[in-house]
LOKE-970062 format. One line per field, with one value per residue: residue number from 1; residue in three letters; x, y, z of N, C-alpha, C, O in turn. Coordinates in steps of 0.001 Angstrom, whole numbers. Layout:
<nodes>
i (NUM ...);
aa (ala ...);
n.x (X ...);
n.y (Y ...);
n.z (Z ...);
ca.x (X ...);
ca.y (Y ...);
ca.z (Z ...);
c.x (X ...);
c.y (Y ...);
c.z (Z ...);
o.x (X ...);
o.y (Y ...);
o.z (Z ...);
</nodes>
This chain:
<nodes>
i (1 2 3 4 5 6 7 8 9 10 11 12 13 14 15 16 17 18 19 20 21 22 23 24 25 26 27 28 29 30 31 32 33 34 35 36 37 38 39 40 41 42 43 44 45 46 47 48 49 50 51 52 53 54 55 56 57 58 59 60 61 62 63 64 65 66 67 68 69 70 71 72 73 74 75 76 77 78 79 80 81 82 83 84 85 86 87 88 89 90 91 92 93 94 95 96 97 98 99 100 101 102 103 104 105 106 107 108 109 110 111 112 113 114 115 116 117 118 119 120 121 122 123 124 125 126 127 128 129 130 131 132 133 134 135 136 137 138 139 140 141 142 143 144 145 146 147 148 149 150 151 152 153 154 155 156 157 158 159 160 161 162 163 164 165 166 167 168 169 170 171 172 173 174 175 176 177 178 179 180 181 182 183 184 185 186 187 188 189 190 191 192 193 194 195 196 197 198 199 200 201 202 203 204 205 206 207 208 209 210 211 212 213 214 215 216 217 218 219 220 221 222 223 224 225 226 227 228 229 230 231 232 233 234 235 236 237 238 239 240 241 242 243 244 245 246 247 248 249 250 251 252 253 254 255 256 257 258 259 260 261 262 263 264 265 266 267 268 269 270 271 272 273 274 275 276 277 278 279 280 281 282 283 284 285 286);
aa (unk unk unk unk unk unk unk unk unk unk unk unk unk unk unk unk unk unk unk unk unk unk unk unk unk unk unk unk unk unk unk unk unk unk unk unk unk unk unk unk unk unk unk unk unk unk unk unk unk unk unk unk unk unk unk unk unk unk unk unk unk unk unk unk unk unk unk unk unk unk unk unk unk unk unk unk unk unk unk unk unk unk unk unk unk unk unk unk unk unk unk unk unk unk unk unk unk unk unk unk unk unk unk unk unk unk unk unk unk unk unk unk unk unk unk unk unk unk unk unk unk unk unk unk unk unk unk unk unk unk unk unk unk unk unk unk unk unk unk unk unk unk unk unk unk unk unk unk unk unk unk unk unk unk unk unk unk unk unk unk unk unk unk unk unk unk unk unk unk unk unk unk unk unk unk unk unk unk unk unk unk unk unk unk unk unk unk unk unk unk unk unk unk unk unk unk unk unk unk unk unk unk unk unk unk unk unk unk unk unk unk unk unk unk unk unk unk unk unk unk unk unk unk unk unk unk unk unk unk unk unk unk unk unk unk unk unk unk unk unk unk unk unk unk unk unk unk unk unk unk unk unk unk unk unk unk unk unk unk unk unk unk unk unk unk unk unk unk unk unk unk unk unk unk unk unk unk unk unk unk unk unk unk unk unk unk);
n.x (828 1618 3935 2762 671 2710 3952 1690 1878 4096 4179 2026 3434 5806 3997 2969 5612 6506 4442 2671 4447 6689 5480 4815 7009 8248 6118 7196 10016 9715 8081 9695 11504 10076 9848 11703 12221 10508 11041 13508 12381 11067 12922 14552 12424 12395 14665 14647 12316 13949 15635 14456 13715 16192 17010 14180 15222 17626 16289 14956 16691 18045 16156 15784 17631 17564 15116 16216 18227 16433 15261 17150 16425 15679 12432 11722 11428 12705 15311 16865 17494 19286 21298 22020 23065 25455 26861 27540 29122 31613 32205 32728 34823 37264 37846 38161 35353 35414 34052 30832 28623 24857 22955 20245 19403 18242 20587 20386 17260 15113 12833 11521 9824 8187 8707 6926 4533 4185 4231 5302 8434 10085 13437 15939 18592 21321 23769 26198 28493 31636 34361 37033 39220 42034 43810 44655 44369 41892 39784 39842 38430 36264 35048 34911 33406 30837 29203 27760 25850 22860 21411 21301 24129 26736 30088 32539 34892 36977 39454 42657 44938 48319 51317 51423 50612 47829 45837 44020 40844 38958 35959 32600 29696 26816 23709 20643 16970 13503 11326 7923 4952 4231 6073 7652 8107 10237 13041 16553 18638 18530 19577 21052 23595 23615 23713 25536 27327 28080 30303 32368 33053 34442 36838 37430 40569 43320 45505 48752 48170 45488 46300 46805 46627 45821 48677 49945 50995 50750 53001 55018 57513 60717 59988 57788 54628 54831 54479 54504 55363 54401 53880 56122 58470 62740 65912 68812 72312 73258 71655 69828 66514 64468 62697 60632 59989 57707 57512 55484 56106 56955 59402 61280 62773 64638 64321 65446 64028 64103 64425 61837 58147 57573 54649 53307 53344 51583 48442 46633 44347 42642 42466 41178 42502 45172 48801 48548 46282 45941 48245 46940 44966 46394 47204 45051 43252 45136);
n.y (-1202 1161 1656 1770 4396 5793 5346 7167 9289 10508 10286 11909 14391 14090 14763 17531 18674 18347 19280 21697 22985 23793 24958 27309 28164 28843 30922 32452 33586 34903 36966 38115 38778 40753 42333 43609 44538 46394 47910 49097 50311 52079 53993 54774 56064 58138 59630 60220 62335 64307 65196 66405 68836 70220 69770 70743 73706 74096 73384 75275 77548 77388 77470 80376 81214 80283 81738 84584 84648 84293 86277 87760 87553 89025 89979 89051 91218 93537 93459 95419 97006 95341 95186 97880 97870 96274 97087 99955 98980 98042 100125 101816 100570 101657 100193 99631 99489 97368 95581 94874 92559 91124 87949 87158 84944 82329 80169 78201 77106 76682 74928 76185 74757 76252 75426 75973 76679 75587 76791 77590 78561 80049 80199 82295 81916 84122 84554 86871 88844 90151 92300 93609 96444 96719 96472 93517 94419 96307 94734 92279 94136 94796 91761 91975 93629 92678 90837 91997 93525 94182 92353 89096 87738 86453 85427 84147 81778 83552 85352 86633 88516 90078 91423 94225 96871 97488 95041 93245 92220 89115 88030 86101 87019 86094 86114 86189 85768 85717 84408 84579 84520 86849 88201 87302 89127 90713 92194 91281 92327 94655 96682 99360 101236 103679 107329 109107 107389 106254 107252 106431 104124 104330 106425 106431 105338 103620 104343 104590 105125 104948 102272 102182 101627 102034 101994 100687 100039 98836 98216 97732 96131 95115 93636 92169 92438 94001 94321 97360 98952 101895 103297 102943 103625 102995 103506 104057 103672 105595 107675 107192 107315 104316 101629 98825 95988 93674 90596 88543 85748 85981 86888 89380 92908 95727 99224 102322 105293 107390 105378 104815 104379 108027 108740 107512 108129 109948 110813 108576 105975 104908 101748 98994 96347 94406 93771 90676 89721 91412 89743 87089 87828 88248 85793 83958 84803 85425);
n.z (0 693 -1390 -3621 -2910 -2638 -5087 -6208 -5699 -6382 -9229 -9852 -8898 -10654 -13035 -12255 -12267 -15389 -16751 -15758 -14201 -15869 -18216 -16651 -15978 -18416 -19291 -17683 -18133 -20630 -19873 -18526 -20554 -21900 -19971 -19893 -22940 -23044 -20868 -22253 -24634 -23553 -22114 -24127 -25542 -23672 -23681 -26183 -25889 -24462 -26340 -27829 -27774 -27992 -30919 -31870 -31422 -32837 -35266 -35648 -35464 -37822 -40021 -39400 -40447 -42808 -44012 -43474 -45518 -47662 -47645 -48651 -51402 -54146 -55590 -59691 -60669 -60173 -60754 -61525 -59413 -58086 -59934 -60076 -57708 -57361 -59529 -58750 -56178 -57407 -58278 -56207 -54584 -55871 -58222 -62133 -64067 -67443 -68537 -68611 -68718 -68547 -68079 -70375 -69849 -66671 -65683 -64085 -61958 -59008 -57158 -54496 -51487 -48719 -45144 -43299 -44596 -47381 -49299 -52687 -54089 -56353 -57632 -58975 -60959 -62259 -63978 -64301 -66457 -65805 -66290 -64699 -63943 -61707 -58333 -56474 -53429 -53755 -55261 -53403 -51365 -52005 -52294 -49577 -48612 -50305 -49243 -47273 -48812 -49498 -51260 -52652 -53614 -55446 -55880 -58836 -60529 -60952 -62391 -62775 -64307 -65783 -64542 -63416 -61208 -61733 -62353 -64877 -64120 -64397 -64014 -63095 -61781 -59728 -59427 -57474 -57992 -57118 -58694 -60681 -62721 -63126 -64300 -66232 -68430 -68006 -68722 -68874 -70187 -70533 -68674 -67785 -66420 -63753 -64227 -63181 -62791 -64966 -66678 -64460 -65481 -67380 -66626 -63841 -62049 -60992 -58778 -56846 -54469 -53603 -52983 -50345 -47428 -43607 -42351 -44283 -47932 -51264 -53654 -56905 -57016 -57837 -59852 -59048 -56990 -53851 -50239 -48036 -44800 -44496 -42067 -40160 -40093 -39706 -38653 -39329 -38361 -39392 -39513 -41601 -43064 -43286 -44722 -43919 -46518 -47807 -49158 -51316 -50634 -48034 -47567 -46497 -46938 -46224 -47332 -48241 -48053 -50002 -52228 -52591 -54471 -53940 -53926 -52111 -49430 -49440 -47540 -46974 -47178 -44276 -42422 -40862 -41712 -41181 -42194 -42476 -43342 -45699 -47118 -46834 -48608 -51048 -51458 -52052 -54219 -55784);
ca.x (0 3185 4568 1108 779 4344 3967 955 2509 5830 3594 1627 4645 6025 2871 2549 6440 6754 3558 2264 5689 7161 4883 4675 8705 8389 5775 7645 11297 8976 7536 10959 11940 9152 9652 13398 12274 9329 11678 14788 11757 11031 13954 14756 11481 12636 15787 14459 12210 14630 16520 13352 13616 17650 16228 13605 16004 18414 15731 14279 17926 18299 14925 15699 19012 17070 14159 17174 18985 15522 14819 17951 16658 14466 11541 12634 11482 13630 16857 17733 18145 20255 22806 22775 24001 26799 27536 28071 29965 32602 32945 32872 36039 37665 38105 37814 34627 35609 32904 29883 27492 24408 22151 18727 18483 19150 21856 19531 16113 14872 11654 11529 8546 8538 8236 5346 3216 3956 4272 6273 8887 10981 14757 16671 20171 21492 25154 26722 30093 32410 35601 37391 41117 42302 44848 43890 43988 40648 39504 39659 38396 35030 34283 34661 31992 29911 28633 26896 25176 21294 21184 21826 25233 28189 31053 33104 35436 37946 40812 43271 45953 49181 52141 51486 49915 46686 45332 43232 40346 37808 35092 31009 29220 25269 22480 19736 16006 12612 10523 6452 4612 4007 7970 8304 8674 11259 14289 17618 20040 18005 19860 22218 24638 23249 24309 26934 28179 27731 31156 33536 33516 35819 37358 37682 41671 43894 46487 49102 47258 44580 46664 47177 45552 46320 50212 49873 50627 51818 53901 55712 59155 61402 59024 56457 54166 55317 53884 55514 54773 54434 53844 56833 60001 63397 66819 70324 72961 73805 70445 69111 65203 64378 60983 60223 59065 57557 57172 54435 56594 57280 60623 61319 64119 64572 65203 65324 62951 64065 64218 60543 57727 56931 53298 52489 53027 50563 46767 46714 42779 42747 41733 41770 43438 46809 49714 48674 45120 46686 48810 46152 44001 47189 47570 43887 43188 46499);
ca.y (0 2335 1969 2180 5736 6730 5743 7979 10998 10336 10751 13350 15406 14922 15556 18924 19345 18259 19944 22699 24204 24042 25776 28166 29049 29133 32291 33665 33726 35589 38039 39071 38848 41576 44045 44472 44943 47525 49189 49617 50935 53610 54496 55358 57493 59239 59773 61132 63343 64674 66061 67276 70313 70799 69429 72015 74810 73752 73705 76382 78756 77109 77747 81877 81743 80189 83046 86169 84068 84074 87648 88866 87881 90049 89840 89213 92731 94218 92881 96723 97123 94134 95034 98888 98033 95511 97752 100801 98433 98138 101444 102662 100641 101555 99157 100354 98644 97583 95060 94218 91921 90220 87340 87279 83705 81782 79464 77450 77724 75664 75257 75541 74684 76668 74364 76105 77403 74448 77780 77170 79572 79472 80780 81855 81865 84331 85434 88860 87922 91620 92404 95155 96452 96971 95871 92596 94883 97061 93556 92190 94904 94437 91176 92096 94234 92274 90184 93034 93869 94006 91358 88101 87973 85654 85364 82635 81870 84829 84852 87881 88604 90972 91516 95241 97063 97425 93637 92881 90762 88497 86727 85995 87392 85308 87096 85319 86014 84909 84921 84369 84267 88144 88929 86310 90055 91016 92018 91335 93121 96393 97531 100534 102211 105325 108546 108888 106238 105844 107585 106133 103167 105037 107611 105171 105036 103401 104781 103871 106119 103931 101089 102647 100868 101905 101765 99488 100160 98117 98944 96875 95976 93828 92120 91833 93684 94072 95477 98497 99702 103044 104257 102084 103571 102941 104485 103153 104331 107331 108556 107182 106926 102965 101260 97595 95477 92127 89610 87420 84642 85918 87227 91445 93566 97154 100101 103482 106197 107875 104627 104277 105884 108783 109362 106569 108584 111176 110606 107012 105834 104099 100399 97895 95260 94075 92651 89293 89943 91363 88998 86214 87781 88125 84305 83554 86078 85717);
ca.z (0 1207 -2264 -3907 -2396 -2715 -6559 -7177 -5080 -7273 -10857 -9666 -8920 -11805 -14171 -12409 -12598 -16626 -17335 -15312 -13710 -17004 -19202 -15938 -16178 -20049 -19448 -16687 -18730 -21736 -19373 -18181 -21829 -22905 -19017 -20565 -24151 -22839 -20170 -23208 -25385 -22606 -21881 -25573 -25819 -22651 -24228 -27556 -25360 -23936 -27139 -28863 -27515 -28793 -32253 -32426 -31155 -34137 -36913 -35603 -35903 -39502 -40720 -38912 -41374 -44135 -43894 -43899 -46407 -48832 -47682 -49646 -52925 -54743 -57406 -60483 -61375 -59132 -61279 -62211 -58216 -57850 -60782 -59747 -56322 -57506 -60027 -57115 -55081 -57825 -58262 -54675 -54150 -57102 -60148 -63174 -64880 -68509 -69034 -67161 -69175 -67832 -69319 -70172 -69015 -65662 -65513 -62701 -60977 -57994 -56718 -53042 -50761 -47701 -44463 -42656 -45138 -47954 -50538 -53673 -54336 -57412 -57276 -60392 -60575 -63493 -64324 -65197 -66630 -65492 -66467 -64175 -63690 -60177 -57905 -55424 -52336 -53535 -55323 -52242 -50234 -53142 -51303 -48223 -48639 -51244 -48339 -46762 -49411 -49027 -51675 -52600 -54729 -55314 -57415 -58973 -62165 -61017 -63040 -62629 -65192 -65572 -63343 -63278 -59858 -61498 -63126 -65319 -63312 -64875 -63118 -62579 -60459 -59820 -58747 -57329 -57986 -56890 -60090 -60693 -63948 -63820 -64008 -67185 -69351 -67750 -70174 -67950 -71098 -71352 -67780 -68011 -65058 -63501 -65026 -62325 -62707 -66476 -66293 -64107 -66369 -68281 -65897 -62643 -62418 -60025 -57923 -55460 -53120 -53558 -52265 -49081 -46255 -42610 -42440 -45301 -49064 -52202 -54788 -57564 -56749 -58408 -60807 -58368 -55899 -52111 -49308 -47467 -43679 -44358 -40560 -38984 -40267 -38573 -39033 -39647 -37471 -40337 -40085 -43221 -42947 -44099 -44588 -44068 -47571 -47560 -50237 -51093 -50145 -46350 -47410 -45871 -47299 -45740 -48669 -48316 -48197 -50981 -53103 -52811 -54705 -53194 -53567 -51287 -48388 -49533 -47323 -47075 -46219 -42832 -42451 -40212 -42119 -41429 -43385 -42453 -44307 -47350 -47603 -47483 -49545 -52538 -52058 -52486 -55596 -57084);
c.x (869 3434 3268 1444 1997 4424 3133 1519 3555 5115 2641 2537 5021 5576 3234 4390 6691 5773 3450 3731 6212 6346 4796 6313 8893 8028 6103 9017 10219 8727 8696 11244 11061 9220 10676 12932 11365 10498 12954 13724 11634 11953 14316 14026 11787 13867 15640 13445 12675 15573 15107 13756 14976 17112 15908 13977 16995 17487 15194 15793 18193 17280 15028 16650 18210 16018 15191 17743 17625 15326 15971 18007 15451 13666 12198 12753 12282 15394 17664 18117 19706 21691 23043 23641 25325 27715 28244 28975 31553 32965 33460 34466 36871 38631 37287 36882 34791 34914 31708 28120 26417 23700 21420 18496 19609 20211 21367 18880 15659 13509 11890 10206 8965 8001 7079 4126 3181 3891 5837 7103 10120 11802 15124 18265 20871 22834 24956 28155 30389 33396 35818 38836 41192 43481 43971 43282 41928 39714 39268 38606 36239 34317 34348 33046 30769 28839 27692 25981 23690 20564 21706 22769 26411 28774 32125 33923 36147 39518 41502 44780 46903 49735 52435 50777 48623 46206 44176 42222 38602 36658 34032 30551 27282 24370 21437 18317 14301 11644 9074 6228 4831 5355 8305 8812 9735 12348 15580 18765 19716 19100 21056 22765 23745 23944 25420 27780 28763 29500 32503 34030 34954 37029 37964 39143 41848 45030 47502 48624 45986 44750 46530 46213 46343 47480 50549 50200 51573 52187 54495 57354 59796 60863 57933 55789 54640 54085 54873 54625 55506 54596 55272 58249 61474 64362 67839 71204 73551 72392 69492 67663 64844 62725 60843 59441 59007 56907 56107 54587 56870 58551 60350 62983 63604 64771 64610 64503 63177 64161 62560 59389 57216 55519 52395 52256 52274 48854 46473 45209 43285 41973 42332 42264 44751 47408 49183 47616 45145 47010 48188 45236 45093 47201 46232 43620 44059 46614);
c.y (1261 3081 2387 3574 6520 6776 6815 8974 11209 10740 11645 14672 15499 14931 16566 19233 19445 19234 21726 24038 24701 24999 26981 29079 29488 30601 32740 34405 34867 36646 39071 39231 40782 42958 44610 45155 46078 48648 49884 50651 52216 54007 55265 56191 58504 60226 60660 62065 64160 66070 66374 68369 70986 70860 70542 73206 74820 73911 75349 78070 78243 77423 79731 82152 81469 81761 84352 85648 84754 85815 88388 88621 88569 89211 89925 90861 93508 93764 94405 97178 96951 94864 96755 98943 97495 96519 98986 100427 98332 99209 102055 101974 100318 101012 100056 99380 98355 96973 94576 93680 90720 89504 86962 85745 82848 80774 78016 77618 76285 76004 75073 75909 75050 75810 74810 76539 76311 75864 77474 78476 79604 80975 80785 82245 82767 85381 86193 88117 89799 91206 93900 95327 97161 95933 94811 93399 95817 95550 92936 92997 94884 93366 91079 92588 93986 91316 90537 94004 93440 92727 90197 87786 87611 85818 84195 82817 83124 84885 86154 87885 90269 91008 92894 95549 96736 96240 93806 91779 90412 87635 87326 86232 86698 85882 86101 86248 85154 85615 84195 84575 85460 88715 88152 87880 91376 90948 92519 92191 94674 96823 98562 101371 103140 106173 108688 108569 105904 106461 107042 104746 103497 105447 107211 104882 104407 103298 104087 104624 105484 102656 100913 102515 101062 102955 101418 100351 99107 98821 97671 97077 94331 92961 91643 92546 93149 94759 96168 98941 100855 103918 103531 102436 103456 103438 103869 104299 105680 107985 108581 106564 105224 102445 99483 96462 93958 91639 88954 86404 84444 87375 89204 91634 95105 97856 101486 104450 106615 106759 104283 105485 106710 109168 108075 106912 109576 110498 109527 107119 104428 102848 99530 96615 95319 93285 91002 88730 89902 90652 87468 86446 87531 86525 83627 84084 86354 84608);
c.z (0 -512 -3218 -4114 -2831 -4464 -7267 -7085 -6110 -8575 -10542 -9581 -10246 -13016 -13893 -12855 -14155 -17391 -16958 -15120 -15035 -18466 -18192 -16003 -17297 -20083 -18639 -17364 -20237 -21114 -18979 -19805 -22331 -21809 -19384 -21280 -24031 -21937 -21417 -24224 -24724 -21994 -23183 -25829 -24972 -23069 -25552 -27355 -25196 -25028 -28007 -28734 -28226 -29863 -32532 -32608 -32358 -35382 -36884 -36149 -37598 -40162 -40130 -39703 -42545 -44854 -44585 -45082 -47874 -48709 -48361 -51153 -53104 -55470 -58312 -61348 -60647 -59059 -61485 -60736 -58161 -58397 -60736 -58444 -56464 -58136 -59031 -56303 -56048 -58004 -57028 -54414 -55117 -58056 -60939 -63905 -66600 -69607 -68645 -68273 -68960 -68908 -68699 -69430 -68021 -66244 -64611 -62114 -60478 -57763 -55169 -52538 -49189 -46534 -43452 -43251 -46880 -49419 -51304 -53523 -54971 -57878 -58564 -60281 -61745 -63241 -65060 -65269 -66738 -65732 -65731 -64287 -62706 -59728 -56622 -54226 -52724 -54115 -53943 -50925 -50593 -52716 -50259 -47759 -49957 -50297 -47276 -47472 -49547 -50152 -51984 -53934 -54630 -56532 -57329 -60215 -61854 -61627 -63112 -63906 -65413 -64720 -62795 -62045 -60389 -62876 -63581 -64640 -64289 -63744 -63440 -61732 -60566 -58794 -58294 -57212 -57955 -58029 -59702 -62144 -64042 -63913 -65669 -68633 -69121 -68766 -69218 -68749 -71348 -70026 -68470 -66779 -64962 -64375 -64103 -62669 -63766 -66862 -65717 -64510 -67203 -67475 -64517 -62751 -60957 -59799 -57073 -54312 -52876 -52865 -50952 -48362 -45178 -43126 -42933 -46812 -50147 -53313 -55823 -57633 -56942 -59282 -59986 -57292 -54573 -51316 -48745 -46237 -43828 -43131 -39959 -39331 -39051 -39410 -38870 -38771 -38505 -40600 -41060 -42412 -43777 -43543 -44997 -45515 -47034 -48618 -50120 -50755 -48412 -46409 -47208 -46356 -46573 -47333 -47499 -48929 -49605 -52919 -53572 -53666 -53414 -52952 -52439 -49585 -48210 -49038 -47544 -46563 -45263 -42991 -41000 -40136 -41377 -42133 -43717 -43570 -45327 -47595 -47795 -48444 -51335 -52618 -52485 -53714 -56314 -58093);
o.x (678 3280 3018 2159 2090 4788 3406 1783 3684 5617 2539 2311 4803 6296 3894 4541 7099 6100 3925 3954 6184 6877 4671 6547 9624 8777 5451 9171 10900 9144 8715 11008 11595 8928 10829 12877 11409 10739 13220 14201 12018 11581 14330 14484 11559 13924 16375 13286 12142 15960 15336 14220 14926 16588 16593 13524 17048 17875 15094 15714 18574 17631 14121 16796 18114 16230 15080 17720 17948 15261 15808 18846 14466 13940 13211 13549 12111 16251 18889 19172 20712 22732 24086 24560 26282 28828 29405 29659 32595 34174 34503 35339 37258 39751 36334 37444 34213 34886 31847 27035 26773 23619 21320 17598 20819 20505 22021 19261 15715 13015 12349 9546 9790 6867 6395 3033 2120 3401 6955 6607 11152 11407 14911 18816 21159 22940 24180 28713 29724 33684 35197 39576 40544 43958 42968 42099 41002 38856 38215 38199 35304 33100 33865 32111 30032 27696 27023 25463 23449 19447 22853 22301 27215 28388 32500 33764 35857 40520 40762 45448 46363 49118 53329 50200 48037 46231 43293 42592 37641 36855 33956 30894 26634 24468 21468 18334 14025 11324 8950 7215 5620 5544 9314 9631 9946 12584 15738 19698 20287 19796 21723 22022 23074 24723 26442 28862 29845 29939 33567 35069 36040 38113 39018 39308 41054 45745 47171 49006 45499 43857 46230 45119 47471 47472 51765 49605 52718 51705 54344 58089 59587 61177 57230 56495 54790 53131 56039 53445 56686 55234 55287 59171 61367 64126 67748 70872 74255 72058 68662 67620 65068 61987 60939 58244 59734 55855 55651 53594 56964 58628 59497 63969 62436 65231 63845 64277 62389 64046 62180 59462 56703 55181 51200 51498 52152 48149 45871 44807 43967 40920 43408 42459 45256 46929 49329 47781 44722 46386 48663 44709 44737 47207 46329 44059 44080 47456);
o.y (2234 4244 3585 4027 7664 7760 7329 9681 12334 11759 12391 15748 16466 15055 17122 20029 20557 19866 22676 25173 25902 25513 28005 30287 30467 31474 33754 35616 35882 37624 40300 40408 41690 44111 45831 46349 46847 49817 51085 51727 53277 54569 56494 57213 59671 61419 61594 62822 65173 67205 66586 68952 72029 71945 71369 73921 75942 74496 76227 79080 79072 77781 80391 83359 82388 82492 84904 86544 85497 86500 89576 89010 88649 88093 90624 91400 94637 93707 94485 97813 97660 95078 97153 99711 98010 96853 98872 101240 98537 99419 102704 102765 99178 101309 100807 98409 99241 97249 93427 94243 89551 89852 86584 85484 82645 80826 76974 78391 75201 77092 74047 76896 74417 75369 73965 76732 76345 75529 77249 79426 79275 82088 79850 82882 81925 86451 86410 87269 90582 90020 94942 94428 98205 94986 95171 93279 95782 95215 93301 92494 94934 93519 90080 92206 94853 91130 89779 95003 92244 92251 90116 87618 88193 86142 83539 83812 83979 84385 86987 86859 91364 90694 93062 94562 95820 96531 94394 90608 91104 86775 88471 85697 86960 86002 85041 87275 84183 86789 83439 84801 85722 89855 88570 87691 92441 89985 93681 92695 95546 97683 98390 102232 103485 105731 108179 109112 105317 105626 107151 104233 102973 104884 107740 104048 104498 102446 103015 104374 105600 102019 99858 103069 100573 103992 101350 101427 98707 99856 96545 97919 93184 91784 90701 93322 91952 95449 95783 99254 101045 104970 103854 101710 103737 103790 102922 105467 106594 108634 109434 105715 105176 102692 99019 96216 93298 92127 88697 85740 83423 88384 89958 90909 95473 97247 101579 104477 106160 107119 103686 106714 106338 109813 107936 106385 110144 109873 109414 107991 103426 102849 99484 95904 96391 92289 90336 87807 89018 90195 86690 85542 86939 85982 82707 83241 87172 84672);
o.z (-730 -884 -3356 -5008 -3273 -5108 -8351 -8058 -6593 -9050 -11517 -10134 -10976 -14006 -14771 -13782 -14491 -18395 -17580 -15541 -15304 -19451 -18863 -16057 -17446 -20523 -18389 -17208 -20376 -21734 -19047 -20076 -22968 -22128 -19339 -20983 -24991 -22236 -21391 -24584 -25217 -20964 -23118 -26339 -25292 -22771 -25872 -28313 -25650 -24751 -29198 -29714 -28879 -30112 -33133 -33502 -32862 -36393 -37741 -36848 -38425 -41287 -40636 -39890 -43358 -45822 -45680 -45926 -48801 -49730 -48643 -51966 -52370 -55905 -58284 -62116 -61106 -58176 -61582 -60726 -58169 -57775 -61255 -58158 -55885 -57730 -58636 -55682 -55426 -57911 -56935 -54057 -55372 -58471 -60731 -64411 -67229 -70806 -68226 -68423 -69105 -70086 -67532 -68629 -68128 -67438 -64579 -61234 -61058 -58059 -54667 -52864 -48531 -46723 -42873 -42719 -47503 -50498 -50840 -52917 -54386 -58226 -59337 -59383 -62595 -62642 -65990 -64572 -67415 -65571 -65941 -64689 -62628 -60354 -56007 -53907 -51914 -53298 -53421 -49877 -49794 -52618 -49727 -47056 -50428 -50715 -46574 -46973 -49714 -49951 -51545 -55060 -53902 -57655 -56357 -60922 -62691 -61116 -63636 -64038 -65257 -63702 -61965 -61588 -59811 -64072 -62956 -64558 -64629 -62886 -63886 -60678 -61580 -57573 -58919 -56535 -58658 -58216 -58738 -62844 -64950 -63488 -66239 -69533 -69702 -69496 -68844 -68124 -72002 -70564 -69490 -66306 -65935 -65219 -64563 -62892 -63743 -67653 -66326 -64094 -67446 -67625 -64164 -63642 -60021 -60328 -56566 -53169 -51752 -52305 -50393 -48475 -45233 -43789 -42757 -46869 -49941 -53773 -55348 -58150 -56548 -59459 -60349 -56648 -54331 -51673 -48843 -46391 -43533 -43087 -38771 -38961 -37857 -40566 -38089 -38565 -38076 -41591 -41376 -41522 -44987 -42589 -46133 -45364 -46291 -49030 -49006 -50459 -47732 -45708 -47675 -46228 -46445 -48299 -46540 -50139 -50434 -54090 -54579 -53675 -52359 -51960 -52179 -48770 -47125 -49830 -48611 -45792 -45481 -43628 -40403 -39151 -41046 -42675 -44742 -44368 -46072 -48553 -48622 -49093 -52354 -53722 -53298 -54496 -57234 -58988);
</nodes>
């Protein structure tokens, strides 16, 4: 009877252990399986909570640059603006304009869809091919201040030629304009210079007094232009007045005052460039 008893107790046990426990550990090992895979899920949303707010702060300053960015192009009717201000800007820091021809048709137009209001707004892209003669420093000085100009205007393809102070410079300059159907009779070749201005196309010379930046001026020496610190002279133990030159390579020779031209010390205009400036801008633009 003992064993009887002891045999059923013995296969009852292990029914419930083969059966019951075991399909009971199966869904307990699953359940932990799924509080991980739920807590790693919320953790990750907490986590990408968390940087929404950077996110939005980031699109939001790129979409406040995009906006000023779009706000400096014009209508396309508003091309005789555009190409009187560029034009102005070359004169104001004077190059001599010797060709300045734009064309009637873009080069490239985009459609862009603005991201809160889903409005189309189609960009045209249209080169002026200029020819000027100037020396790098006012070249230079042309995009400094082309970038502060109330519209939207790049340049590219600059090719400079001659070893004289004042070079021959070629390049494109690309206007950008937001066009619509009612602009399509627009005629981009009718423009013409101000009356002013109409003028210093011709008449527009350049100087070494013109060069003269600061303490700064260049000159052509030796087969090639230098710079000269005009304000910094020093003196040789006989009294001789001497003036610092520096090469486009690095290299400085002293000379003497009276070796140099003279009109470079006549009313120099003040800047706040220094040598180091100039001298990156000659290696970029040369």
């Amino acid at each position: 009877v003992f064993i009887l008893i002891s045999g059923g107790l013995l296969s009852i046990f292990l029914g419930w252990k083969f059966g019951y426990y075991n399909e009971l550990s199966t869904s307990y090992t699953k359940t932990l399986e799924m509080i991980d895979l739920l807590t790693n899920t919320r953790d990750n949303y907490r986590s990408m909570q968390n940087s929404v707010s950077t996110i939005e702060n980031e699109w939001n300053e790129l979409y406040a640059d995009f906006k000023t960015t779009l706000g400096k192009i014009p209508n396309k009717s508003q091309y005789d603006n555009v190409s009187t201000s560029l034009h102005s800007l070359l004169v104001s820091n004077g190059l001599t304009i010797k060709s300045y021809i734009p064309s009637a048709l873009a080069i490239e137009t985009k459609t862009i869809t603005m991201p809160k209001t889903n409005d189309e707004v189609i960009i045209e892209k249209l080169p002026i091919d200029i020819g000027v003669k100037g020396n790098f420093i006012n070249f230079g000085r042309m995009l400094d201040h082309l970038g502060r100009l109330q519209y939207r205007v790049t340049i590219s393809n600059i090719l400079m030629k001659g070893r004289e102070q004042a070079q021959d410079i070629q390049f494109i300059a690309y206007v950008y304009l937001k066009s619509s159907g009612d602009d399509e009779s627009v005629d981009m070749t009718s423009w013409q210079p101000p009356e002013d201005q109409a003028n210093a196309v011709d008449q527009n010379t350049v100087s070494n007094t013109n060069n003269q930046m600061g303490g700064i001026a260049t000159i052509p020496w030796k087969g090639e232009e230098v710079i000269v610190g005009i304000d910094n002279p020093q003196y040789t133990s006989d009294g001789l007045e001497i003036y610092a030159i520096e090469y486009s390579d690095g290299r400085k020779e002293f000379v003497e005052r009276a070796n140099l031209p003279p009109d470079i010390f006549d009313e120099p205009e003040f800047s706040t460039e220094d040598v180091a400036t100039i001298r990156g801008k000659q290696e970029v633009l040369g």
